[in-house]
C-alpha positions in Angstrom: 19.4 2.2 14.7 16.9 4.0 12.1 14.2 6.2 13.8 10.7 4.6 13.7 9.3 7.8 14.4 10.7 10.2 12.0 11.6 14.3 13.6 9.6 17.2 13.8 11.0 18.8 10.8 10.7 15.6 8.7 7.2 15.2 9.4 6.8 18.8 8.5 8.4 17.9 5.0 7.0 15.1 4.1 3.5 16.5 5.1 4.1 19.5 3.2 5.8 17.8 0.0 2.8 14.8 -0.2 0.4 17.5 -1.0 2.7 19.4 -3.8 3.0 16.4 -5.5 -0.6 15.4 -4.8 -1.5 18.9 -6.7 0.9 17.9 -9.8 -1.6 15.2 -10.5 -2.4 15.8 -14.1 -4.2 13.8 -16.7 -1.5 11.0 -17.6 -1.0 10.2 -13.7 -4.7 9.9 -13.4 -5.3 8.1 -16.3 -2.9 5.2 -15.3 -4.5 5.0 -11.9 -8.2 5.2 -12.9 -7.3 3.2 -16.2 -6.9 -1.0 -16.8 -3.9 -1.2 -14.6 -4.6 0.5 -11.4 -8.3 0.8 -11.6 -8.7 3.1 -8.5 -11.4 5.2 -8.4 -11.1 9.4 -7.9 -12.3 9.3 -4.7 -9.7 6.6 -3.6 -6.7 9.2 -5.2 -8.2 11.8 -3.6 -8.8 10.2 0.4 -5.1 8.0 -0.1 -3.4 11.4 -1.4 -1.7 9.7 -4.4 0.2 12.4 -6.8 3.3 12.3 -9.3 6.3 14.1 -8.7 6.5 16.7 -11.8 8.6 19.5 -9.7 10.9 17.3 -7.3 11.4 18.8 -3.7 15.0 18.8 -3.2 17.0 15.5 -2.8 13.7 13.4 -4.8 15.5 14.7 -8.1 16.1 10.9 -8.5 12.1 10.4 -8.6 11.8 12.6 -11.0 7.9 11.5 -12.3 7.8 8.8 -10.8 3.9 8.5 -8.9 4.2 9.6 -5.3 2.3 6.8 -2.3 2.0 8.9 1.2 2.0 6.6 4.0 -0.4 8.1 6.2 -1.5 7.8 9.6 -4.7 7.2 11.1 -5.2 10.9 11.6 -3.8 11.4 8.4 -0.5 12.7 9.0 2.2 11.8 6.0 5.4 9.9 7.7 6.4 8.7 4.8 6.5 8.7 0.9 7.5 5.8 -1.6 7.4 6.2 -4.8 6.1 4.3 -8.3 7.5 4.6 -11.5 4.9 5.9 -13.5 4.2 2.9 -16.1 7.1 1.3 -18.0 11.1 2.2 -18.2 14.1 2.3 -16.8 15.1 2.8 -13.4 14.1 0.6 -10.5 10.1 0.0 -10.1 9.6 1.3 -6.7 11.8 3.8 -4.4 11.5 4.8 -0.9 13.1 8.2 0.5 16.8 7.4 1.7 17.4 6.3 5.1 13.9 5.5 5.5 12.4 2.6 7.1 9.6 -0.5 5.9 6.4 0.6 7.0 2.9 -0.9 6.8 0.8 0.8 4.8 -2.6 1.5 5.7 -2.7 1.4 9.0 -5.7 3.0 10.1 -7.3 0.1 9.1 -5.7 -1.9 12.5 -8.4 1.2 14.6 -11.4 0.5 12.8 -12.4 -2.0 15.9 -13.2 -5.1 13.0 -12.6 -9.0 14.2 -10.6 -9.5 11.2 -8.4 -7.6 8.7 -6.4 -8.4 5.8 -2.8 -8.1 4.4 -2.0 -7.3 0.8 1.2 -7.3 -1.3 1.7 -3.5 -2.1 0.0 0.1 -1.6 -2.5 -0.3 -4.8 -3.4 -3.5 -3.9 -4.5 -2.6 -0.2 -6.2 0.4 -1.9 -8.6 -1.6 -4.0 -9.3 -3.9 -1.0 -9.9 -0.7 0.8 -12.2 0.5 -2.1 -14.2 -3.3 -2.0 -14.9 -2.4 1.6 -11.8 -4.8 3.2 -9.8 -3.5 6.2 -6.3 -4.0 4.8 -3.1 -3.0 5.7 -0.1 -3.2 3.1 3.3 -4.8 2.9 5.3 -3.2 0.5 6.9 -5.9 -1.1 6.8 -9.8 -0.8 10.1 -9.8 1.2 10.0 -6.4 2.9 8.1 -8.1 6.0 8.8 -7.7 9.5 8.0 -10.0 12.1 7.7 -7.2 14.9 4.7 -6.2 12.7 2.7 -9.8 14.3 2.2 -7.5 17.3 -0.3 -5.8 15.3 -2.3 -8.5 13.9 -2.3 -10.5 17.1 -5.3 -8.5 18.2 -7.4 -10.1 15.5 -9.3 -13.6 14.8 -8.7 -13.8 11.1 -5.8 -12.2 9.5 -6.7 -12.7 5.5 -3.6 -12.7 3.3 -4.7 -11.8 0.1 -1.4 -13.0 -1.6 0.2 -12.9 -5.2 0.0 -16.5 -7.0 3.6 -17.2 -7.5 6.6 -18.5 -4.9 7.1 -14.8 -3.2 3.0 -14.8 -2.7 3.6 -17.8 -1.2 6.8 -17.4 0.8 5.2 -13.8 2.5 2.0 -16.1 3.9 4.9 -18.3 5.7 6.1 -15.2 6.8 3.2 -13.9 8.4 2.1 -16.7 9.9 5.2 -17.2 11.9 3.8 -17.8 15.4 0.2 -16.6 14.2 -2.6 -19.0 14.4 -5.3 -16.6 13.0 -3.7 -16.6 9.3 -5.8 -17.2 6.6 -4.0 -17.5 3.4 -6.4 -16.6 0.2 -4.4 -17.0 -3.2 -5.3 -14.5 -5.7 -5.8 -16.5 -8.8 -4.3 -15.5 -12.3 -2.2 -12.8 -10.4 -3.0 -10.4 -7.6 -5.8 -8.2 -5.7 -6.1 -5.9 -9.0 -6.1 -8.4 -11.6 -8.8 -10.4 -9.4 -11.1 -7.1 -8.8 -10.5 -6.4 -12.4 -12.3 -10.0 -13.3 -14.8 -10.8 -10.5 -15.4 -7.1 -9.2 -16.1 -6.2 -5.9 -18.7 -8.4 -4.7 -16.3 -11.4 -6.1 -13.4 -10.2 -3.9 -15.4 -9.8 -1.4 -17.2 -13.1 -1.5 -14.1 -15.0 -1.9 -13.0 -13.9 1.4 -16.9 -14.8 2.8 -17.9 -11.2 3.6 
């Protein structure tokens, strides 16, 4: 059985190796996240720690610069890293360390003390609900959910899926609602959370979801 809680040492690496590759930012990493694509702001790199691996720490030879997503906890502790490949190319899109395990991303959001929170497919797209004001939490994939992650929506009235518009969007909001009552699926139109923020902006995001 994989460790939830990764060791002492790993946490001391992964801390330690979020903020190297957080400091090889350099101007083509930042322009694909501030730019059409991403559309995060420098402030959102800068509080969600996002970098690009130019100098690999040993064994992420294989992620090579490929954009580097801490998962952090809500005291801001790194647990975990998964990585991006940095625009178009070869090699698989995303990439998580080996051994590791799914994780929600985001999490902090679940200690904020809100009624309700929302889920989003992927890292970016729970950090430009983050940026519109949302509390959001991340699944990093349409089929990398977990049901033993219900237990930590069940404290909540209104779970808002902010899903993709296709068949996985879909099939992740069945998912989720397994057993949960309080889900509230909310299609993204014409794509995802990105694509939507890119057209209607914050205060359309936000006002499709009635806040």
């Amino acid at each position: 059985m994989k460790a939830i809680v990764p060791s002492a040492s790993s946490r001391a690496f992964t801390e330690t190796t979020s903020r190297a590759y957080h400091d090889q930012l350099d101007d083509e990493a930042l322009a694909y996240l501030t730019g059409p694509e991403r559309l995060l702001t420098e402030e959102a790199i800068e509080r969600h720690r996002l970098g690009v691996v130019r100098s690999p720490e040993p064994g992420h030879e294989a992620v090579r610069n490929y954009l580097s997503i801490p998962y952090l906890t809500p005291d801001g502790e790194c647990i975990s890293i998964r990585f991006r490949r940095l625009g178009d190319g070869p090699g698989p899109k995303y990439r998580s360390i080996s051994g590791d395990i799914p994780r929600l991303y985001g999490t902090e959001a679940l200690q904020r003390g809100t009624r309700n929170v929302c889920v989003t497919e992927g890292e970016f797209d729970r950090i430009v609900a983050d940026m519109c004001g949302l509390p959001a939490v991340g699944v990093p994939g349409a089929t990398s959910w977990e049901p033993i992650w219900r237990r930590l929506l069940v404290q909540f009235d209104a779970v808002y899926v902010l899903h993709d518009d296709d068949e996985p969007g879909r099939e992740l909001v069945a998912k989720i609602a397994g057993g949960l009552d309080s889900v509230r699926p909310i299609p993204m139109s014409r794509g995802d959370v990105t694509s939507f923020y890119a057209e209607h902006g914050r205060d359309g995001l936000r006002a499709k979801l009635g806040a």
